[in-house]
N, C-alpha and C positions, 0 to 999 in steps of 0.2 A: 347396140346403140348406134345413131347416126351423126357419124365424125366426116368433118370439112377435110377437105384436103391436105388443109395443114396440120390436122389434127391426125388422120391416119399417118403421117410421114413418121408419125413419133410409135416408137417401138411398144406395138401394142400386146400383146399376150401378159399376162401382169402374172399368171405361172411360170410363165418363161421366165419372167423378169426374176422372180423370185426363187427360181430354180439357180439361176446364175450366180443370182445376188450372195447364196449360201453356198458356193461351190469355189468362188472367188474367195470372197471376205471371209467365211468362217465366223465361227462365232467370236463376239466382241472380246478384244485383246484385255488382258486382266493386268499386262505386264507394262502396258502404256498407259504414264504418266505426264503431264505437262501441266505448268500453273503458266497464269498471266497476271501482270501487273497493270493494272486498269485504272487512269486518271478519272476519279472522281471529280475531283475540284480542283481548282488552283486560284493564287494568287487570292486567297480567304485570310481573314482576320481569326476565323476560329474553327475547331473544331469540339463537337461533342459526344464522344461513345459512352454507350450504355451498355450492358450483359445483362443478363439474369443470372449470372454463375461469375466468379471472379475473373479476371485477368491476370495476362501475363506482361509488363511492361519491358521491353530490350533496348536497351540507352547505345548510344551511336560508339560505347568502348563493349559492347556486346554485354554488358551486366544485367542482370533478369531480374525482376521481384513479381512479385505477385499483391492486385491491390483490389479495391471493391468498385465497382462503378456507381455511379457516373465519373467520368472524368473530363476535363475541359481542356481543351490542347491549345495552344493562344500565342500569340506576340507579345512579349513582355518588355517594351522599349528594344532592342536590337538583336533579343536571343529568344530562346522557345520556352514556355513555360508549361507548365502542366499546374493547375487549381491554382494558376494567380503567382505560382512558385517558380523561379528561373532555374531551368534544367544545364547539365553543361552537353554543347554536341548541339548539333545541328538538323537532328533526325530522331525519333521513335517510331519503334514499332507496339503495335498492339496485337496480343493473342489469346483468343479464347482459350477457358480452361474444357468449358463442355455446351454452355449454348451458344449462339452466334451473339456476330455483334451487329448494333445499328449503330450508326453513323450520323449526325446531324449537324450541318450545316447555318451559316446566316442568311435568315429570312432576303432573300431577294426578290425584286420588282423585276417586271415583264415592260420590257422596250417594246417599243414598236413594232419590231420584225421578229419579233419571239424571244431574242436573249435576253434570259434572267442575267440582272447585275445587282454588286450594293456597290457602289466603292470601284473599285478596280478586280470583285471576285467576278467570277464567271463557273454557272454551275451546269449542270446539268438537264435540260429541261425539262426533263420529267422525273426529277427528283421527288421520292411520295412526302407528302407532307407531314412532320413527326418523323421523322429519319429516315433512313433508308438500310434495310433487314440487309447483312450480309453475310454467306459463307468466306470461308478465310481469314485472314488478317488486316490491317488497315496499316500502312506506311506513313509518317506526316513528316513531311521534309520542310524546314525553313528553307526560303529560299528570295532573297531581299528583303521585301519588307511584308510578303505574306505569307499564307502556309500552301500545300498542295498536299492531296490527300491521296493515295493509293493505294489502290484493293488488291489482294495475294491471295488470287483464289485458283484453285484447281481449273483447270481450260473447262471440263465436262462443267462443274457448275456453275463457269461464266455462260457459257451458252444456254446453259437452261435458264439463266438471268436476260439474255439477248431474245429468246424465242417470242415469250409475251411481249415483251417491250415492242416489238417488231410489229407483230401479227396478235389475230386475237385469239387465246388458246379455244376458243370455239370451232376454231377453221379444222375442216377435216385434217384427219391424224396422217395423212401421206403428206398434205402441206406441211405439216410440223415438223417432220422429220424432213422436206426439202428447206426449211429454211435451219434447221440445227446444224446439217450439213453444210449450205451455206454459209453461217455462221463461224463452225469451226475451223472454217477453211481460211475463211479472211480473217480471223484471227492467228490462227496459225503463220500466215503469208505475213502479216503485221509483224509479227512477233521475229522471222527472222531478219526484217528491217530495221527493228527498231534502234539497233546497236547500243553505242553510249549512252542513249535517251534514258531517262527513270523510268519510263513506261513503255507499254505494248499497244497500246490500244485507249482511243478517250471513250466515255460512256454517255458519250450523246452524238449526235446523227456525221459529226465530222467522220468517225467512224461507224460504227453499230449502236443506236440504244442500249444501254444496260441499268436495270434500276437493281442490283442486287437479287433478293430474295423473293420481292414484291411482285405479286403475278404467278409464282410458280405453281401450278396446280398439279394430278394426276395424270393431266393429258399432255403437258410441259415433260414431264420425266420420264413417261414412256416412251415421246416421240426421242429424246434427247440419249436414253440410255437404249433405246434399240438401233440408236444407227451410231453407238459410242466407236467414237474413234475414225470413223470415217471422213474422209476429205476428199474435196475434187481436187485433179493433179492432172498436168501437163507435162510431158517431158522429165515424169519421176518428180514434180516438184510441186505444192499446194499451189492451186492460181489466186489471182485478184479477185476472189468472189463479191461484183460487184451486184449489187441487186437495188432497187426501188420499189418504188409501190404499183405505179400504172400506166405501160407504154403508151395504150390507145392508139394502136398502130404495129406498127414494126418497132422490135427493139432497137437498138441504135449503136452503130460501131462505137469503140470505143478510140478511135483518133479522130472523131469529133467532136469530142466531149473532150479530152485528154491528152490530145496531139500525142497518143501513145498506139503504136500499130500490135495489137495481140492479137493472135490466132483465135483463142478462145471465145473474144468477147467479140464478134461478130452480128450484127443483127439479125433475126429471124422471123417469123412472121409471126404476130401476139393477137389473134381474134377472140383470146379467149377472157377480158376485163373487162366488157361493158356495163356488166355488174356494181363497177368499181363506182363508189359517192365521188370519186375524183375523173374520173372519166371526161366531163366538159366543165367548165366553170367558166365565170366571170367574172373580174374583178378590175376597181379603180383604184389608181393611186395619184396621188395630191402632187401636183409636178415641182411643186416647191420641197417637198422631202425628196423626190426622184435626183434632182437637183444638189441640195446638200450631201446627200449621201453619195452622190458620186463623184464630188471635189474630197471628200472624208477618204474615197477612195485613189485617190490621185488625180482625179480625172479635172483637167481644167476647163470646167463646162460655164456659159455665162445663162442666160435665159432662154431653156427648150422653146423652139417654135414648130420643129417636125422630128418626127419620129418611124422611121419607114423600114423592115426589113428587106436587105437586098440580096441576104443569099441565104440557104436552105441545104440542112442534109439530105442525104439520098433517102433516110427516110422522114423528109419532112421536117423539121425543125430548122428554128431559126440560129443560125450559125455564127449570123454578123447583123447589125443595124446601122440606120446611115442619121445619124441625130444635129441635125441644125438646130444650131445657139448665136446665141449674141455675137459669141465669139469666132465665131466661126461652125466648121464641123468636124464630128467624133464619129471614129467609125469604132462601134463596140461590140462587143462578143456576146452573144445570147446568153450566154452562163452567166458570163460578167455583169448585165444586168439583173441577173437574181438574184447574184450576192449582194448590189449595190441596194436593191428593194427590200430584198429577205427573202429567201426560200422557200417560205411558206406562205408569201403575200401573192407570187408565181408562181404557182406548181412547178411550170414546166417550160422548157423554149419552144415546146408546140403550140405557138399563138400568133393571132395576129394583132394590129393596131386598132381598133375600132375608130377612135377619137380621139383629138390631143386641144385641151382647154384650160381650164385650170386644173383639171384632172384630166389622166390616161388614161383608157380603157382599155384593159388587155381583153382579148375574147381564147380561148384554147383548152386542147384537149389533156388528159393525164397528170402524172406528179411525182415528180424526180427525173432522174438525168436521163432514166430507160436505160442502162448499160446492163448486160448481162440478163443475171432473175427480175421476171416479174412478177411481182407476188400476189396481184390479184387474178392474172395470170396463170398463173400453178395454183391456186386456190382451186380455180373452176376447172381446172386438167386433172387435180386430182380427185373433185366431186363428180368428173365423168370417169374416172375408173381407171386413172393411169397411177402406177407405182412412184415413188419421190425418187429412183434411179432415172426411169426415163425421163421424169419433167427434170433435172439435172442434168441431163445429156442434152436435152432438147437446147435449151437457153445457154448453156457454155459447151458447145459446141466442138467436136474433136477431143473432148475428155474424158477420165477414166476416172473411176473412184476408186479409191483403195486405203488401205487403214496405215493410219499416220504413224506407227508405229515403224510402219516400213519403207517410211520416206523419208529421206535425208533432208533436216532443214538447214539448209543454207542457201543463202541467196541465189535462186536461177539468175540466167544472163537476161539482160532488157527488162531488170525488174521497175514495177510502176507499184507506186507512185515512188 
């Protein structure tokens, strides 16, 4: 085949690769085990599990019974209720006896900028509709005046829950096992952060998508249980595996996105996502939400008149903006503006200004931060014949993969976030 420059750089023989690959790793470790604690919901008025086989209910003094579902977990004036009934304790757990459970949530509306809300819940955006299928356990912890739901599942099949959610289990089977890997990796790194927190990890984009069970197919468990156990690592220790969807360009350091200097997350040259549906776009937004949203944000802004980026990373993206108001001017951060619009109303800080009227037009390439994996990316790196070892080397840079089994988790030094 006929590979760019950039594309030769990356360790081609895909024998080689796999000669290595099984001379290193060995076959998948059977003695390595790890669960994570995955925030489904929070701050919810209810929750609702279902089985097809009974449960096991464990009350916050550790007592067990066994009941039939459905069951309804709720707020019952200032304590936790189970079927309308005040429970004593603060906490349930729920355990299948032999099918899984699903999980069901308060029907939430779609704001603006993509967050489902009812109330003061906040869920998950791509929660499937009719519950959401899951291996493990479910946690429901009161906690003021709502609930928060979290999942107790084995690491291996939360990432087979992250894969589809991520990617489309279509993409060739070398991308699936570079984003399982990624996957387990920033779960892992999560997980020795997350200290005193209830949880490891949320199950929408602040961390990784995770919809549970939904999405798992044959090509989900193959990619997921052939590279079981494996993580990228730096210095003995899992890295920040950060990834998005589509540089369109160079990837992008990560102490410009981050103000966090890591070796690993370096930019490197990405020609390989013009494929990507996110690739160019364009989009307007109504400068009177531009506006409220980012006094909602702190920001003391009066009536935008301009709008101008004045500084740019080294690969291009917008870094800083110089915004005249009524009240003066704001100088703002290209991130900071996405959060203030919605993340998915901007792709990307690859953009420019087109026009500022009653509406702003952004004009720009890609979608997401570009830090680390690209995953439209390593789609096409691995549709030209490269193994998910090297597209892993390629995009976190200076790393080694090796199976978690035999990496100490504890916090490396200068850890981020």
């Amino acid at each position: 085949m006929a590979l760019s420059p950039v594309a030769s750089s990356l360790p081609t023989p895909i024998w080689f690769s796999i000669l290595v690959c099984a001379l290193l790793y060995g076959q998948p470790a059977t003695i390595y085990a790890e669960s994570m604690r995955v925030l489904l919901a929070q701050d919810i008025p209810h929750v609702e599990v279902r089985s097809d086989s009974d449960i096991v209910l464990i009350g916050s003094n550790g007592d067990a019974r066994k009941v039939r579902t459905p069951i309804l977990v709720s707020v019952v004036g200032t304590a936790m209720g189970i079927n309308g009934k005040r429970i004593v304790g603060d906490r349930i757990e729920v355990r299948p006896l032999r099918a899984g459970l699903s999980v069901t949530f308060p029907q939430a509306l779609t704001s603006g900028n993509g967050t489902k809300t009812i109330g003061p819940a906040r869920l998950s955006d791509t929660t499937p509709s009719g519950g959401m299928p899951i291996s493990g356990g479910v946690r429901i912890v009161l906690r003021g005046k709502g609930l928060s739901a979290i999942n107790l599942v084995d690491l291996e099949e939360y990432v087979k829950g992250v894969v589809p959610s991520e990617v489309s289990s279509s993409w060739h089977p070398e991308m699936l096992k570079v984003q399982a890997v990624a996957a387990r990796t920033y779960a892992l790194y999560n997980k020795m952060l997350s200290g005193a927190r209830e949880y490891d990890v949320m199950s929408t984009t602040q961390d990784q998508v995770y919809r549970g069970r939904a999405g798992v197919d044959s090509r989900v468990e193959y990619a997921v249980d052939h590279t079981r156990g494996l993580v990228v690592t730096h210095r003995n220790a899992p890295i920040y595996a950060a990834f998005s969807s589509t540089a369109a360009g160079p990837t992008e350091d990560a102490i410009n996105v981050w103000a966090k200097d890591l070796p690993y997350l370096k930019g490197v040259e990405c020609p390989f996502d013009l494929s990507s549906p996110y690739y160019q776009w364009r989009v307007s937004v109504k400068i009177d939400h531009l506006e409220n949203n980012l006094r909602q944000q702190g920001f003391m802004v009066g009536t935008v008149v301009t709008m101008t980026p004045v500084a740019y990373s080294r690969a291009g993206r917008v870094t800083k903006l110089r915004i005249l108001h009524s009240r003066g001017e704001l100088i703002l951060r290209g991130e900071d503006l996405r959060k203030a619009v919605g993340y998915t109303v901007i792709p990307s800080t690859q953009f420019e200004v087109e026009s500022v009227g009653t509406d702003i037009v952004f004009v720009g390439y890609g979608a997401g931060h570009a830090v680390g994996l690209c995953q439209w990316g390593a789609k096409e790196l691995a549709e030209l014949g490269y193994p998910f070892m090297s597209i892993l080397h390629y995009y976190y840079p200076g790393t080694e993969l090796r199976n978690a089994a035999l990496v100490p988790l504890s916090p490396p030094p200068n850890s981020f976030p």
